[in-house]
C-alpha positions as CSV (number, residue, x, y, z in Angstrom):
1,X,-0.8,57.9,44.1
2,X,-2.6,54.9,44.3
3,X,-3.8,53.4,47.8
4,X,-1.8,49.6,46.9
5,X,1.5,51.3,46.9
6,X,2.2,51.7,43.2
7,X,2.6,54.7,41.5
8,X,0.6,54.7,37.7
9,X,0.4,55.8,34.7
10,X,-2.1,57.7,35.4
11,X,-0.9,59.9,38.2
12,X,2.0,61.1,36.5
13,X,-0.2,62.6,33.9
14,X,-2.0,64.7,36.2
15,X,-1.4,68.4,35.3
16,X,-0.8,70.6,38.6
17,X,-3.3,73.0,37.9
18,X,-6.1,71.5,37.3
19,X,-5.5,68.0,38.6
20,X,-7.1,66.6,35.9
21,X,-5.4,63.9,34.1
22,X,-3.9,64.7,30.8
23,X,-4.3,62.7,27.8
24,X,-1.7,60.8,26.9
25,X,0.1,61.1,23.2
26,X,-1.9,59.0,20.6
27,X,0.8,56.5,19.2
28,X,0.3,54.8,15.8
29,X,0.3,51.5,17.9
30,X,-3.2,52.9,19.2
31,X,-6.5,51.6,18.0
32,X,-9.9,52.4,18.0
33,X,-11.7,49.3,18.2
34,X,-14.9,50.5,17.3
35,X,-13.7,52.3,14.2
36,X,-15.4,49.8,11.7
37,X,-12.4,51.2,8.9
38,X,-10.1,49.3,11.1
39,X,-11.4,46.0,10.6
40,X,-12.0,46.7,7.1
41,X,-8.1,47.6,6.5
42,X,-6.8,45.1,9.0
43,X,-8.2,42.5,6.9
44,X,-6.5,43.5,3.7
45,X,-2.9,42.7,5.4
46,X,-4.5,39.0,6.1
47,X,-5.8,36.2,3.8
48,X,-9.4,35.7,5.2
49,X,-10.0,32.9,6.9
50,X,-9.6,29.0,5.6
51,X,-7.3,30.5,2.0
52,X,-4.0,29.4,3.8
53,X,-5.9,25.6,4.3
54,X,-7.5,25.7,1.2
55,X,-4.9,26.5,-0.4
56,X,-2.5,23.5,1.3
57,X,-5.6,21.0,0.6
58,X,-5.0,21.8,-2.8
59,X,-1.3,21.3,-3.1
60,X,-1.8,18.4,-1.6
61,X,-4.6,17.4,-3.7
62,X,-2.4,18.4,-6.7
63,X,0.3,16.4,-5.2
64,X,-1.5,13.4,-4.8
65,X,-2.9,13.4,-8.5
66,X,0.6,13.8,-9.8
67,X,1.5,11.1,-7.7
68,X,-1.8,8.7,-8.5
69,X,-0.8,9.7,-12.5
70,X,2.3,8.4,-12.2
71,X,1.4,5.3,-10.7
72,X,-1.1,5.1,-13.5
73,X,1.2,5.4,-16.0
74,X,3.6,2.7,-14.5
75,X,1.0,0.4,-14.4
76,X,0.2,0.7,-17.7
77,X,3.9,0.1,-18.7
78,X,4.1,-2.6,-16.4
79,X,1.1,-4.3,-18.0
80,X,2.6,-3.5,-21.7
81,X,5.6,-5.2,-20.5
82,X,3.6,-8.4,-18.9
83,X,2.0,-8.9,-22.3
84,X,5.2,-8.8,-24.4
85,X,7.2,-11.0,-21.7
86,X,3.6,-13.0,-22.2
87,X,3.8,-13.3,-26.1
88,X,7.6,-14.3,-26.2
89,X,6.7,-16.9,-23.2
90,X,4.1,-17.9,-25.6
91,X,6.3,-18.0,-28.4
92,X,9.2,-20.0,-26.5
93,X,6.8,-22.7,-25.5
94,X,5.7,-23.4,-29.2
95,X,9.3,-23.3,-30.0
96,X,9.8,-26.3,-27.2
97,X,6.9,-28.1,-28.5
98,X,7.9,-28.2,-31.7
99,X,11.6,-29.2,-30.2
100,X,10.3,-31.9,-28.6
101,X,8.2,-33.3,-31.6
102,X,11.3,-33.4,-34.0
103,X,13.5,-35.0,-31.2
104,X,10.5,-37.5,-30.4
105,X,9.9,-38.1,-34.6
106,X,13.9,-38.0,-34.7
107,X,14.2,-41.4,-31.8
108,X,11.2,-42.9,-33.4
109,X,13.1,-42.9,-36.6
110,X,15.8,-44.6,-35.3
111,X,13.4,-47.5,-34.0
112,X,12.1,-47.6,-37.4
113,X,15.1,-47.8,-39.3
114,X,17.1,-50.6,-37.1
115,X,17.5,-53.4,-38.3
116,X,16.2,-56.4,-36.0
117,X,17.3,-59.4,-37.7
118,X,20.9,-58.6,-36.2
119,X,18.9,-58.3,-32.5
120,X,19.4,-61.9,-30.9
121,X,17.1,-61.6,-27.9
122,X,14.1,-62.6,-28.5
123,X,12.3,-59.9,-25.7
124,X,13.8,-57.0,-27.2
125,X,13.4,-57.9,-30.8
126,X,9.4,-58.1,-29.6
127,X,9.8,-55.1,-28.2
128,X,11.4,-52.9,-30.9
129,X,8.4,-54.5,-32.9
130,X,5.7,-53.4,-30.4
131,X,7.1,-50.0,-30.9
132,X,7.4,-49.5,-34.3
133,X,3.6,-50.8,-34.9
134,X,2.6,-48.6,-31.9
135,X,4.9,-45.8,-34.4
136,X,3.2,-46.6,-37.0
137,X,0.0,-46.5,-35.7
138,X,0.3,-43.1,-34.5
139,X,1.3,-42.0,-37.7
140,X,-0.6,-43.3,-39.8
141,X,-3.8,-41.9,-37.0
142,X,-2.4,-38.3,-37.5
143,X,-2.3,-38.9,-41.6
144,X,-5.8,-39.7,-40.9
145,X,-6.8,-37.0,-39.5
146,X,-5.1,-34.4,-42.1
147,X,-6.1,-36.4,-45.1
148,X,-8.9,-38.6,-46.5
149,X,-9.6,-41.9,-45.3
150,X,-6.9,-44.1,-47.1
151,X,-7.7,-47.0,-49.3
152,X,-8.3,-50.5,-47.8
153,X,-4.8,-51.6,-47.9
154,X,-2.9,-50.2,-45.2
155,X,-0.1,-51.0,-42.4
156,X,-2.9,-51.9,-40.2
157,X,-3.6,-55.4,-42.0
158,X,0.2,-56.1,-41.7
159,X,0.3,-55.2,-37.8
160,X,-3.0,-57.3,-36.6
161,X,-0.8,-60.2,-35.3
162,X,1.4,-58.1,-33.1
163,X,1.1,-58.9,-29.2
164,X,-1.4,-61.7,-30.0
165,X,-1.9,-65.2,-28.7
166,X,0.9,-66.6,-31.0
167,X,3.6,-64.1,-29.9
168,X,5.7,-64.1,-26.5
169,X,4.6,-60.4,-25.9
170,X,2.0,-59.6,-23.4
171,X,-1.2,-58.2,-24.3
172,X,-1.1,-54.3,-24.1
């Protein structure tokens, strides 16, 4: 028996004849420490150190590249799809050009084609005459430019007096 009142393991053990201790049973829970097998077989049972981490960096590293791939590829079809809308946005605009030069050709035609001798104001007969020189002027520029210099005789020698002195129209 122990002196601090408990009673141990060790006591009980004690054999009466030779009050020796016995030794206890070895369990298959014991170990020897010091065997250097031990640590050796212990660790097969366990991944060595830093495999379980490495091995979650590279899920996560796999799971990131998927993820940055995808992206990737998203972008890309989002850029395809920015250059198509581009090219029909593109495409709509010339269409609207070209609208609004056969609706702007379409009311200069019908200043061109009236007939001003049945206009009886004075002002706006001037004026429907202003226009169609400044009409014809623009025309006949944009001929110029696609063809060869015309020939001396052109609308310009008929539309020198417009707007001048002897005319109620203002200057331009």
């Amino acid at each position: 028996m122990s002196s601090f009142g408990y009673a141990s393991s060790e006591s009980e053990n004690l054999t009466p004849e030779s009050g020796k201790q016995q030794s206890p049973e070895i369990s298959i829970f014991s170990l020897n420490l010091d065997d250097d097998e031990y640590s050796v077989r212990g660790s097969q049972s366990e991944r060595p150190i830093g495999v379980k981490k490495a091995k979650l960096k590279r899920k996560i590293d796999d799971e990131m590249s998927t993820f940055i791939k995808t992206l990737e590829d998203g972008n890309k079809e989002l850029i395809e799809q920015l250059k198509r809308t581009s090219a029909q946005r593109q495409q709509y605009m010339e269409f609207q050009a070209k609208n609004y030069v056969l609706k702007e050709i379409k009311e200069e035609n019908k200043i061109l084609f009236q007939d001003i001798s049945y206009i009886q104001n004075p002002a706006v007969r001037a004026f429907v005459q202003v226009e169609e020189a400044r009409i014809l002027e623009k025309r006949f520029g944009q001929q110029q430019d696609q063809q060869q210099p015309p020939s001396s005789s052109s609308f310009g020698q008929f539309l020198t007096d417009l707007g001048g002195a002897d005319t109620t129209l203002p200057d331009y």
